[in-house]
Structure formats: C-alpha cells, structure tokens
N, CA, C and O atoms as a MOPAC input file, in Angstrom:
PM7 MOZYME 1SCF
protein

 N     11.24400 1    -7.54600 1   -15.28900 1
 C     10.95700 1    -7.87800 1   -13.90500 1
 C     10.94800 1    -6.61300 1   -13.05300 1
 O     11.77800 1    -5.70700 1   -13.12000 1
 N     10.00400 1    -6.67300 1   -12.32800 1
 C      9.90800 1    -5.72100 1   -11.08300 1
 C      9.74200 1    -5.98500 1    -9.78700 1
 O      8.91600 1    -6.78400 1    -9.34700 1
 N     10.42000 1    -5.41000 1    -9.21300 1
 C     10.83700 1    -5.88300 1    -7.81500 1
 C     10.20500 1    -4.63200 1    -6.90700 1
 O     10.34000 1    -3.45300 1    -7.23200 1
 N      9.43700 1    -5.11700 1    -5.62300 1
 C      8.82500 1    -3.85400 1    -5.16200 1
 C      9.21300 1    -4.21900 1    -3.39900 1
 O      9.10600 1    -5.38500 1    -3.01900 1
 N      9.60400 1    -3.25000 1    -2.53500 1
 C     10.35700 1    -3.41400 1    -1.10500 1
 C      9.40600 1    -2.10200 1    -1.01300 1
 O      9.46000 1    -1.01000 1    -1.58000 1
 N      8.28700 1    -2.80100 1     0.17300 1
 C      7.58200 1    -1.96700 1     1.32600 1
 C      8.59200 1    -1.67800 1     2.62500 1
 O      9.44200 1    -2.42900 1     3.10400 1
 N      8.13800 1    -0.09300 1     3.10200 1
 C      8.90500 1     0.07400 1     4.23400 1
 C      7.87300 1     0.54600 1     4.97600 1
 O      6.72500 1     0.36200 1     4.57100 1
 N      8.13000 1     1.26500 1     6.24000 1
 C      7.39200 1     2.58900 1     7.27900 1
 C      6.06700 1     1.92300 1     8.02600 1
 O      5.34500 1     2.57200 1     8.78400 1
 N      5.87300 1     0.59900 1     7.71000 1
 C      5.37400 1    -0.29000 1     8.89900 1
 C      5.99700 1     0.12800 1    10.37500 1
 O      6.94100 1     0.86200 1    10.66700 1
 N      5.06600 1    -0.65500 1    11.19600 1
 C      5.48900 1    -0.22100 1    12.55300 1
 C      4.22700 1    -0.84300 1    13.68900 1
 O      3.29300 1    -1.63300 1    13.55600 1
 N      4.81900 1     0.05600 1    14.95000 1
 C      3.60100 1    -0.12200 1    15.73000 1
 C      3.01800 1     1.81400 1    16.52700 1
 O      3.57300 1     2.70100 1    17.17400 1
 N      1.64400 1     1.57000 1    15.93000 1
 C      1.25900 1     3.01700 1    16.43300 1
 C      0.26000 1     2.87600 1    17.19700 1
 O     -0.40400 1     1.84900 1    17.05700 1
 N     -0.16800 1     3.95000 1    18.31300 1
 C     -0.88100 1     4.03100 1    18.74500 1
 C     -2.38500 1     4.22600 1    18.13800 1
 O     -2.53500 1     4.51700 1    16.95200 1
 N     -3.51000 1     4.04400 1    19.04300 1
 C     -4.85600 1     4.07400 1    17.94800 1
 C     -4.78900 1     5.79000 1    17.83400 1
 O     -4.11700 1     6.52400 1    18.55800 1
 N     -5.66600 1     6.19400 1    16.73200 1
 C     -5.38600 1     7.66300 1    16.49200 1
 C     -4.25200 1     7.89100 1    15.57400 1
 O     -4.51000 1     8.55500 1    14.57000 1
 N     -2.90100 1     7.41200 1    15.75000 1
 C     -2.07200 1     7.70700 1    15.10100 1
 C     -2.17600 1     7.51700 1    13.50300 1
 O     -3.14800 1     7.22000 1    12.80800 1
 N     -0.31500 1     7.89900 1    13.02800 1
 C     -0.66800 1     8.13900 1    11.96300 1
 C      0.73900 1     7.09100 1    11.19600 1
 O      1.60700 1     6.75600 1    12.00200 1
 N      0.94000 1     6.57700 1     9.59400 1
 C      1.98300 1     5.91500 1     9.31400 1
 C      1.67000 1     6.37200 1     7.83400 1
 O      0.59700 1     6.72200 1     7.34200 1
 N      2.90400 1     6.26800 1     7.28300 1
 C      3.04800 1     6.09100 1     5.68300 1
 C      3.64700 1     5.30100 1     5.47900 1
 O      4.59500 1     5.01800 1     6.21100 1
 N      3.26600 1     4.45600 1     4.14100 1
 C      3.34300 1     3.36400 1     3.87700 1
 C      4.70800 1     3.64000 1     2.72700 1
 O      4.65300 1     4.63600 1     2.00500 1
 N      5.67000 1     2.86900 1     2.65100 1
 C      6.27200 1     3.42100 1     0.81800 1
 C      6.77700 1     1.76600 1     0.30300 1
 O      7.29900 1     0.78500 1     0.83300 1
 N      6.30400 1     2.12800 1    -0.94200 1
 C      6.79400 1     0.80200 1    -1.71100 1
 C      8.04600 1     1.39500 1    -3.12700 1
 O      7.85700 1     2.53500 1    -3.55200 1
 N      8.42100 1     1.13200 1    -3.32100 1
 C      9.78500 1     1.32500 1    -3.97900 1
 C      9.86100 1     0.21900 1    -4.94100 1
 O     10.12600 1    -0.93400 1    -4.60100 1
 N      9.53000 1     0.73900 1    -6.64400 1
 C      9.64800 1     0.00300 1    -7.52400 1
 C     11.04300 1    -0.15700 1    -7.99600 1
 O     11.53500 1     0.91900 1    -8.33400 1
 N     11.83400 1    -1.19400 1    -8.12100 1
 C     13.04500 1    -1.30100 1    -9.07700 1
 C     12.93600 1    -1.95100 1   -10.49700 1
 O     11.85200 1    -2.51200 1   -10.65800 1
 N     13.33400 1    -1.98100 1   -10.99800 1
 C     14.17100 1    -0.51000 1   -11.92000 1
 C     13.69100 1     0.97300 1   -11.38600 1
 O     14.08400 1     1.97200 1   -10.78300 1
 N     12.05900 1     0.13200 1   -12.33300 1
 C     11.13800 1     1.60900 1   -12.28700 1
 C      9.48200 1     1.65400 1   -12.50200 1
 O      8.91700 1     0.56900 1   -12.63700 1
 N      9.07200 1     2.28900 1   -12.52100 1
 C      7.55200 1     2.54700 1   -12.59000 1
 C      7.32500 1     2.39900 1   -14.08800 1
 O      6.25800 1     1.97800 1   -14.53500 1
 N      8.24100 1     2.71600 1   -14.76600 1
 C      7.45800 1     2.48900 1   -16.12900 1
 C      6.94500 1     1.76700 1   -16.88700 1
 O      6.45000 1     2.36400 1   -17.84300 1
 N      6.81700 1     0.54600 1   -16.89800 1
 C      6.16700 1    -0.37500 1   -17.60200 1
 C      4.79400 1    -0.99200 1   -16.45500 1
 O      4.24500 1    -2.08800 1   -16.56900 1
 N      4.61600 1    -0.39000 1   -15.84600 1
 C      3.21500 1    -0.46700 1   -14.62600 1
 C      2.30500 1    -0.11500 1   -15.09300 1
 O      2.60100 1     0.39900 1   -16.17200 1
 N      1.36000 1    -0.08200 1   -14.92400 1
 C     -0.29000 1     0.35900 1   -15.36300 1
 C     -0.84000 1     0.70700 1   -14.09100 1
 O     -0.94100 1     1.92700 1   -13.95500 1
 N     -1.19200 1     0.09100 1   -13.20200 1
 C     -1.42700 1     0.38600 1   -11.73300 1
 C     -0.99100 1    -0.42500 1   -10.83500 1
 O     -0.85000 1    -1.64600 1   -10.90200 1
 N     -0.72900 1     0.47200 1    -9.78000 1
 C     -0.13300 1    -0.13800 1    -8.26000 1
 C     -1.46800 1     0.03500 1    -7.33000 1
 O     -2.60700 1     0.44400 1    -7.55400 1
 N     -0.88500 1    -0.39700 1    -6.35000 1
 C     -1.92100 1    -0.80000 1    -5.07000 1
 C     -1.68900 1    -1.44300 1    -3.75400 1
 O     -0.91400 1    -2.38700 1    -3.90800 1
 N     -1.97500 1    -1.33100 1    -2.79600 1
 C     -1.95600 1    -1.99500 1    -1.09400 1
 C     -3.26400 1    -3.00400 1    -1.52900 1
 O     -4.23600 1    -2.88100 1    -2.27500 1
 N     -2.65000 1    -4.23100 1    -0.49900 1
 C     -3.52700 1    -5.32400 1    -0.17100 1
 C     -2.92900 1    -5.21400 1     1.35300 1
 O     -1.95400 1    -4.53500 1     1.67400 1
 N     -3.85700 1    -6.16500 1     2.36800 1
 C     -3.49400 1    -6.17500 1     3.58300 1
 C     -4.38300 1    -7.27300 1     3.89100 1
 O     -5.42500 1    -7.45300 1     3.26000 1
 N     -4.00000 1    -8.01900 1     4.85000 1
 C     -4.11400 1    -9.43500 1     5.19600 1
 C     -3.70100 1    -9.59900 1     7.18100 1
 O     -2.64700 1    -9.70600 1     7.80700 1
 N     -5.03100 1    -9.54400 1     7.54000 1
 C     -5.18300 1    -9.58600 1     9.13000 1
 C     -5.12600 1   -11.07500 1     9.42900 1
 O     -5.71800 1   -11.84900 1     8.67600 1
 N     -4.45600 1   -11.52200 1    10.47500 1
 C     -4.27800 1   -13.45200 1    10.95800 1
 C     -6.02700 1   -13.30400 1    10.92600 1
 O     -6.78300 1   -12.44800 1    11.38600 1
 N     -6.25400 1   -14.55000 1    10.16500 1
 C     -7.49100 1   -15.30800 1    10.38600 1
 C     -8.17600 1   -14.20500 1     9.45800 1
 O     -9.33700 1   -14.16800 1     9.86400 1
 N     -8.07500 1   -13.52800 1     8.68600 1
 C     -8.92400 1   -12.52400 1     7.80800 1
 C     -8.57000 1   -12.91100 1     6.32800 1
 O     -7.53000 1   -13.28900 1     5.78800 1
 N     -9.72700 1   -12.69000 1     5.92800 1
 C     -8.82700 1   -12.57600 1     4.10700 1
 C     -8.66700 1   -11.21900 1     3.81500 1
 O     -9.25400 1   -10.26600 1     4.32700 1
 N     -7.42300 1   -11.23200 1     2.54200 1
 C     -7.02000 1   -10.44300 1     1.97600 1
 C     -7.78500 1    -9.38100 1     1.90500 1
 O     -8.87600 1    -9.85200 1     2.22400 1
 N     -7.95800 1    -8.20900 1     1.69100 1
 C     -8.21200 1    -7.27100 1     1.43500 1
 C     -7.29900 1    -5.83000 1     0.85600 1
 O     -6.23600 1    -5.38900 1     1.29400 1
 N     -8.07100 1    -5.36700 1    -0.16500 1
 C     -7.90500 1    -4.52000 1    -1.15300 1
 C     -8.18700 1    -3.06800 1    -0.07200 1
 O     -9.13400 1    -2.69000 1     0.61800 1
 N     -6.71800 1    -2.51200 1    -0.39400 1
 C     -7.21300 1    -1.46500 1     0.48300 1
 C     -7.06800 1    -0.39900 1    -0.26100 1
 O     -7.90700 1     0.45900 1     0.01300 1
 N     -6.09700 1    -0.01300 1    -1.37000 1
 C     -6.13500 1     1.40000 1    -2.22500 1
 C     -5.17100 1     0.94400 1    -3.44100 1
 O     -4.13400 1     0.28800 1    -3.33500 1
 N     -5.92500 1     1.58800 1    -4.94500 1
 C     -5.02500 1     1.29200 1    -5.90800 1
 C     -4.91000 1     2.70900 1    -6.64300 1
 O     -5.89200 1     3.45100 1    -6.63200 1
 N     -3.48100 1     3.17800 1    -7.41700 1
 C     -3.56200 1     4.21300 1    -8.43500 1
 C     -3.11500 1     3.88500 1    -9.63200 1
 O     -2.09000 1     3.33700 1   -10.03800 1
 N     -4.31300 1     4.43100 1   -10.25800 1
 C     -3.32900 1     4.02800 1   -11.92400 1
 C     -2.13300 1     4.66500 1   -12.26800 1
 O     -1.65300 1     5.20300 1   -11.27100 1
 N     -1.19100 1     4.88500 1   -13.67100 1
 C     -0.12600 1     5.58000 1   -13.51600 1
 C     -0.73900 1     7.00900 1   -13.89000 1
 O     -0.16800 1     8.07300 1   -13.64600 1
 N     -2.14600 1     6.86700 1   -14.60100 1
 C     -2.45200 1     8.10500 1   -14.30100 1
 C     -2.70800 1     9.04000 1   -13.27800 1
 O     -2.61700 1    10.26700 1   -13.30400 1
 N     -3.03700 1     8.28900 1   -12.39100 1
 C     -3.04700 1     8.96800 1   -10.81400 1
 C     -4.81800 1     8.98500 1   -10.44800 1
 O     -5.35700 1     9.85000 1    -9.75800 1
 N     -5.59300 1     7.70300 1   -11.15400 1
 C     -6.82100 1     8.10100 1   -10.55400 1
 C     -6.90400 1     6.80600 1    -9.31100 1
 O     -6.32700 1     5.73100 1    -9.48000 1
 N     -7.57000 1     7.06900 1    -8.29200 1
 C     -7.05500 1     6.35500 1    -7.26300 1
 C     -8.52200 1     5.71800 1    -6.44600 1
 O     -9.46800 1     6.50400 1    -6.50300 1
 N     -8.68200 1     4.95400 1    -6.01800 1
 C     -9.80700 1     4.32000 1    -5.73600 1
 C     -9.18100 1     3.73100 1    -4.07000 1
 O     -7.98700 1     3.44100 1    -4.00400 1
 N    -10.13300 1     3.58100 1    -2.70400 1
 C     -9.56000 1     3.30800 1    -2.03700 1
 C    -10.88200 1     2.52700 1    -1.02300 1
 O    -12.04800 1     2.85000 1    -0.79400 1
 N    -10.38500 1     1.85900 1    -0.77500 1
 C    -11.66100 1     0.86300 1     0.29200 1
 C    -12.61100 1     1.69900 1     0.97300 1
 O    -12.39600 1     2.90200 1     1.12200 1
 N    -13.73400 1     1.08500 1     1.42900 1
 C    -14.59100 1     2.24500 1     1.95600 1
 C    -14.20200 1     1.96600 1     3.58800 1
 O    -14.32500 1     2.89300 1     4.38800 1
 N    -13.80500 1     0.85600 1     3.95600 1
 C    -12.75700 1     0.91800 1     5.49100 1
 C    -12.42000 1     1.77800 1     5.75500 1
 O    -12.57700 1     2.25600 1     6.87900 1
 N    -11.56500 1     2.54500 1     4.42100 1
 C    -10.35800 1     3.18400 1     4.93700 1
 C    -10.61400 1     4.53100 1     4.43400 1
 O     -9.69200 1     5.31400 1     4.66100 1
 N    -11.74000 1     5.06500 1     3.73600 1
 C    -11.24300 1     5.97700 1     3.10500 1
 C    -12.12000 1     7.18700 1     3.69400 1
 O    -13.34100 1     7.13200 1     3.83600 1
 N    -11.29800 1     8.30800 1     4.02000 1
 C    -11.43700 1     9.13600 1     4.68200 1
 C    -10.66000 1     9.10800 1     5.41900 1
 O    -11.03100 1     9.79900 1     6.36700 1
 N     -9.17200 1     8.46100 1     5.69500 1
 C     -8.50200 1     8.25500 1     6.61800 1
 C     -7.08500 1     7.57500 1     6.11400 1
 O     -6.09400 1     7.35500 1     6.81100 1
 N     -7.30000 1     7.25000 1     4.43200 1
 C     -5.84400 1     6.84600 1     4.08700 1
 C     -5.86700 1     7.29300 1     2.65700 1
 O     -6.78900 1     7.10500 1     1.86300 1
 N     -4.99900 1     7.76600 1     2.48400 1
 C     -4.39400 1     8.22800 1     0.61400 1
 C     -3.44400 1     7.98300 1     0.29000 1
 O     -2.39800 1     8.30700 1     0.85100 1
 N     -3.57100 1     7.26200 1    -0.83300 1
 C     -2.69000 1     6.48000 1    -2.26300 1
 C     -2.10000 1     7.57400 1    -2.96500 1
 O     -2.83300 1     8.42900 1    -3.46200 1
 N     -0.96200 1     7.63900 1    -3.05400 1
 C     -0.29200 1     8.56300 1    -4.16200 1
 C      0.75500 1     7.45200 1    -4.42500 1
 O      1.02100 1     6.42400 1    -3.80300 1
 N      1.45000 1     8.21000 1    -5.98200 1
 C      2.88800 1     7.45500 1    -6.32400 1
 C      3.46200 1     9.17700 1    -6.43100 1
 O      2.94300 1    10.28400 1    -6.28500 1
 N      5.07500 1     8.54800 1    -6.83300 1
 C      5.79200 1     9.84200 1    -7.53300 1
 C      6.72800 1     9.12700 1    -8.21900 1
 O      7.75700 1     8.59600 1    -7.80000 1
 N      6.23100 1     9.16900 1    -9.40000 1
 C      7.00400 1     8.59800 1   -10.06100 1
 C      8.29600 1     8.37600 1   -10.74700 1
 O      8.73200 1     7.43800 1   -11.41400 1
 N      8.94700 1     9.92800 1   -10.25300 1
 C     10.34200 1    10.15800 1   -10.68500 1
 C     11.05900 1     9.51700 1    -9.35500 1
 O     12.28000 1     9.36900 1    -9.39600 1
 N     10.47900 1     9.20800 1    -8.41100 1
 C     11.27000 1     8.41100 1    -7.21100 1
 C     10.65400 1     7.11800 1    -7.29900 1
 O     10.48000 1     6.43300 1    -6.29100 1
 N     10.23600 1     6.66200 1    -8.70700 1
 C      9.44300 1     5.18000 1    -8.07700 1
 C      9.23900 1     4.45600 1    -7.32100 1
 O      9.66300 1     3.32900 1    -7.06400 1
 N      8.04800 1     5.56700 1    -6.61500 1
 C      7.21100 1     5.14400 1    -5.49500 1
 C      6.10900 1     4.94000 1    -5.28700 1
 O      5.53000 1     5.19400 1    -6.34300 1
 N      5.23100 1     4.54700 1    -4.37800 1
 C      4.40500 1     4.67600 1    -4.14600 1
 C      3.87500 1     4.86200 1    -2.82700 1
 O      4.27400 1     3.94600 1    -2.10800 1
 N      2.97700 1     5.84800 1    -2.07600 1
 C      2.54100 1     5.45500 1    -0.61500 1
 C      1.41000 1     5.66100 1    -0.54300 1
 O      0.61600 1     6.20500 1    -1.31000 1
 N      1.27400 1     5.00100 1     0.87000 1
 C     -0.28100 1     4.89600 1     1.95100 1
 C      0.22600 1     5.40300 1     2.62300 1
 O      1.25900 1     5.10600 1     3.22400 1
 N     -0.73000 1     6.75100 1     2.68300 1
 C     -0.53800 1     8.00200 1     4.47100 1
 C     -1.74100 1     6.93100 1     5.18200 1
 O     -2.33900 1     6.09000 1     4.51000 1
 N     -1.83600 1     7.02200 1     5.82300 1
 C     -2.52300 1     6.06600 1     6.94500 1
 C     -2.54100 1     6.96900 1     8.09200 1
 O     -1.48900 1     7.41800 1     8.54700 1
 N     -4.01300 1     7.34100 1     8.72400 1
 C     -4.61800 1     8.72500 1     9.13200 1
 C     -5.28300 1     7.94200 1    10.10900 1
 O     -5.93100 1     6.99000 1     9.67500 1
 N     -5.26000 1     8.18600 1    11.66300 1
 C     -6.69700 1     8.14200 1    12.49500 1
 C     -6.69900 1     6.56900 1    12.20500 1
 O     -7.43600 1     5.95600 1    11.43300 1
 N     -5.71100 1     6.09300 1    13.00200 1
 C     -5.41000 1     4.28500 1    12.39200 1
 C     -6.36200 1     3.68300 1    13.82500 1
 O     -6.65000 1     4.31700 1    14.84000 1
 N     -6.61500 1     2.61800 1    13.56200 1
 C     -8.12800 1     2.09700 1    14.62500 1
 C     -6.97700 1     0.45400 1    14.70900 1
 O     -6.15600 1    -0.00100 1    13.91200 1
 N     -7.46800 1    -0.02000 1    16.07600 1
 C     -7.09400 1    -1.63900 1    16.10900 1
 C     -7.18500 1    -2.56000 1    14.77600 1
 O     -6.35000 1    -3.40600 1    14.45400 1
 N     -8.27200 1    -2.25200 1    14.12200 1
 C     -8.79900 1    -3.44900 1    12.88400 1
 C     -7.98800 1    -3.04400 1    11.81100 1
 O     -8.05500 1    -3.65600 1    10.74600 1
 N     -7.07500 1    -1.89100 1    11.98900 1
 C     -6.26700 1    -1.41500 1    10.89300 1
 C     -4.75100 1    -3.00600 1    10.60500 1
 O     -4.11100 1    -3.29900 1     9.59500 1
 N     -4.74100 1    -3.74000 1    12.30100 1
 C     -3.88200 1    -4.43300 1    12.34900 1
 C     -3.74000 1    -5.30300 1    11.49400 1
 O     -4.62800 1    -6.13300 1    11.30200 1
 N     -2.17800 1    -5.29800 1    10.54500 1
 C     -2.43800 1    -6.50500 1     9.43100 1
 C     -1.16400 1    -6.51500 1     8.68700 1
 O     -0.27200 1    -5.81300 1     9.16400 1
 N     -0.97100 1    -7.01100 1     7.87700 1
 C      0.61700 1    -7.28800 1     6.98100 1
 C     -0.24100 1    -6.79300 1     5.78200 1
 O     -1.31300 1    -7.15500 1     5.29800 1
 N      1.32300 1    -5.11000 1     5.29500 1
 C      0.31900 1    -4.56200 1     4.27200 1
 C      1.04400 1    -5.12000 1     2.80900 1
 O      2.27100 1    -5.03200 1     2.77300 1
 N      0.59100 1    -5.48800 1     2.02700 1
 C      1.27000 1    -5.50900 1     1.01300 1
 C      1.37000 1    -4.82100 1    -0.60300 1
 O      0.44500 1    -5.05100 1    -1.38300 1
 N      2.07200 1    -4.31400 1    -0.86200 1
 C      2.30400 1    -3.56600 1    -2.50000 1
 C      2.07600 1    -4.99900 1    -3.68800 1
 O      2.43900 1    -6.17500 1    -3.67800 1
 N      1.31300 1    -4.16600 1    -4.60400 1
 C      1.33100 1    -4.86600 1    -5.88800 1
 C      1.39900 1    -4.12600 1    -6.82200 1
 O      0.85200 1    -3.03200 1    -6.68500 1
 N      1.98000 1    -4.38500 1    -7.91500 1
 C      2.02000 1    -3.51400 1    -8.88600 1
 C      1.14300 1    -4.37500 1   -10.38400 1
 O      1.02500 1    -5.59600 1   -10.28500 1
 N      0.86300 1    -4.03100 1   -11.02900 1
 C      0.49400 1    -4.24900 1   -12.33000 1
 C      0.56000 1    -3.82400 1   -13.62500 1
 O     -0.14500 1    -2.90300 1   -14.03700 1
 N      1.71300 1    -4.69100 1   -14.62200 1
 C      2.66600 1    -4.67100 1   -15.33800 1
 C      1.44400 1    -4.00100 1   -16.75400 1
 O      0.23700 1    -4.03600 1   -16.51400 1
 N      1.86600 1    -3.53200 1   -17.91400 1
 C      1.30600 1    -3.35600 1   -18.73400 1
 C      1.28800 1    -4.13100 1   -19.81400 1
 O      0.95300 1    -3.68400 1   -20.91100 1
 N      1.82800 1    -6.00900 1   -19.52300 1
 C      1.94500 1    -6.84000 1   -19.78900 1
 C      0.69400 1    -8.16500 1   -19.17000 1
 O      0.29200 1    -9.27700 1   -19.51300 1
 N      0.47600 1    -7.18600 1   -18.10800 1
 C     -0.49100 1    -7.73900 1   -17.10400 1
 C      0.31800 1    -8.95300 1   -16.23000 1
 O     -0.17400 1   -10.00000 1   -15.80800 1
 N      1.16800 1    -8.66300 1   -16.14800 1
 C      2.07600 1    -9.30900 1   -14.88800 1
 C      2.04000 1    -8.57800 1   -13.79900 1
 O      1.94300 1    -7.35700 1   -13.68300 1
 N      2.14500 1    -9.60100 1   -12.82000 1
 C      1.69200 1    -9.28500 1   -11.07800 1
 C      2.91900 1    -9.42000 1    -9.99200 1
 O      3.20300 1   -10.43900 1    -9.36200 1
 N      3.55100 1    -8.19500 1    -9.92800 1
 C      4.56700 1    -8.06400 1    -8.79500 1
 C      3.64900 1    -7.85900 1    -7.22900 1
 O      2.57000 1    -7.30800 1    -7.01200 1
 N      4.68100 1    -8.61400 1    -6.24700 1
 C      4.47300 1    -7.82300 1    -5.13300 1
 C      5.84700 1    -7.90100 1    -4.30800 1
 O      6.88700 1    -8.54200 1    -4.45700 1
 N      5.39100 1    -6.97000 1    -3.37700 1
 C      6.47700 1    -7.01000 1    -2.24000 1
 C      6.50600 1    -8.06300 1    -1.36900 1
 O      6.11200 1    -9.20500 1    -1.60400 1
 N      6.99700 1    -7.63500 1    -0.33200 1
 C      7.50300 1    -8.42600 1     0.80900 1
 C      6.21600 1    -8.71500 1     1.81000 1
 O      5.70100 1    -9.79200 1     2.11200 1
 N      5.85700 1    -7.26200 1     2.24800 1
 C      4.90000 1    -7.22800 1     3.06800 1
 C      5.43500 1    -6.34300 1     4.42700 1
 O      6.27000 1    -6.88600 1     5.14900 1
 N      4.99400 1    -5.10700 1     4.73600 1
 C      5.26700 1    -4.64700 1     5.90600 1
 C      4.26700 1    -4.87500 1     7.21500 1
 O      3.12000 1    -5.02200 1     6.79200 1
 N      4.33000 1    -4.96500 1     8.88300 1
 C      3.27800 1    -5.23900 1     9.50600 1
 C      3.28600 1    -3.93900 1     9.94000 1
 O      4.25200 1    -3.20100 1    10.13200 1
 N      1.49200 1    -3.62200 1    10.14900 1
 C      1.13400 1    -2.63000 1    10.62600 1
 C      0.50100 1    -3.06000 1    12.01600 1
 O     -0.43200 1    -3.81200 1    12.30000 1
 N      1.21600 1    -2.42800 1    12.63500 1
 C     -0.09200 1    -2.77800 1    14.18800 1
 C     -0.85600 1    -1.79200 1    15.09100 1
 O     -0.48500 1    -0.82800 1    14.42200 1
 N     -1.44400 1    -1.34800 1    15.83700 1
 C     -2.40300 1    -0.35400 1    15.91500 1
 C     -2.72300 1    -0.99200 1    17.27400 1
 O     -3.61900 1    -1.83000 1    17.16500 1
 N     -2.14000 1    -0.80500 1    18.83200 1
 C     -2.12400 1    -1.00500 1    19.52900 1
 C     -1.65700 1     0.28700 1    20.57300 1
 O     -0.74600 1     1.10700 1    20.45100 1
 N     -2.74800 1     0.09100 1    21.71400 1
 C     -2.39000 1     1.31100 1    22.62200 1
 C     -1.11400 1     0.39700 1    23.85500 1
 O     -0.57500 1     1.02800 1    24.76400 1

C-alpha cells in the first residue's frame, strides 16, 4: 500500500507562482509513474503532468511552458512548480501514483486558487 499527502496549495495571485509536493509513504519504490490530475467545480478531471520513475515527463499543453513535474526520489517525492498561474489554473490538484502492480493510489487533493 501507498499512501500519498499533497501539500503547498494555496491562494495566489494571477502571475504568481506555487509548488505542488506529494509525499509517497513508505516509498517510491514499487511506482512506475506518478502524476497531477486537477478537477475545476463543474469541469472534468484533467491530466495535468506525469513522470515515470525514470524521469521522462509529459505535461498538458494548458500548462506547459509554465509548470514542471519532477520527483526526488530519495525524499519520496514528487512536485508541480506552477509558473505564471492564470484564473483557469483554479481547481483541487490531485497526486496519483502508479504501482508496478498497476495499482492506483491517490492523495487527498490540495486547492489551488488563482485569484487577484
């Protein structure tokens, strides 16, 4: 079992900036790839950035130019820097991880809001 707790949600101004961190327990090692989903009231889900444990990283075309996926895996982590954040950025972000069992953790969910 893996247990994953998002933090560094908040409320920022437009322009601003946030990092995202998700925190695997135990640990990262039996993962294959992690990833952010985010979910706006009245929106569906959306896929916003995933990395494998190799570190190749794929990230929405929303966002990209303006947010990067890394892990580190000796702190089993993972984050979203979140760059030049816009109103439509507003949403509950959530971590998933994906087991090398192909089991599906997620977190809690942190809210991001993007309000002047």
């Amino acid at each position: 079992q893996v247990q994953l707790v998002e933090s560094g949600g908040g409320l920022v101004q437009p322009g601003g900036s946030l990092r995202l961190s998700c925190l695997a327990t135990p640990s990262v090692f039996s993962i294959n790839h992690m990833g952010w989903y985010r979910q706006a009231p009245g929106k569906q889900r959306e896929l916003v950035a995933v990395i494998t444990s190799g570190g190749s990283t794929n990230v929405a075309d929303s966002v990209k130019g303006r947010c990067t996926i890394s892990r580190d895996n000796a702190k089993n982590t993972m984050y979203l820097q979140m760059n030049s954040l816009k109103p439509d950025d507003t949403a509950v972000y959530y971590c998933y991880a994906r087991s090398v069992t192909l089991q599906t953790y997620w977190g809690q969910g942190t809210q991001v809001t993007v309000s002047s």
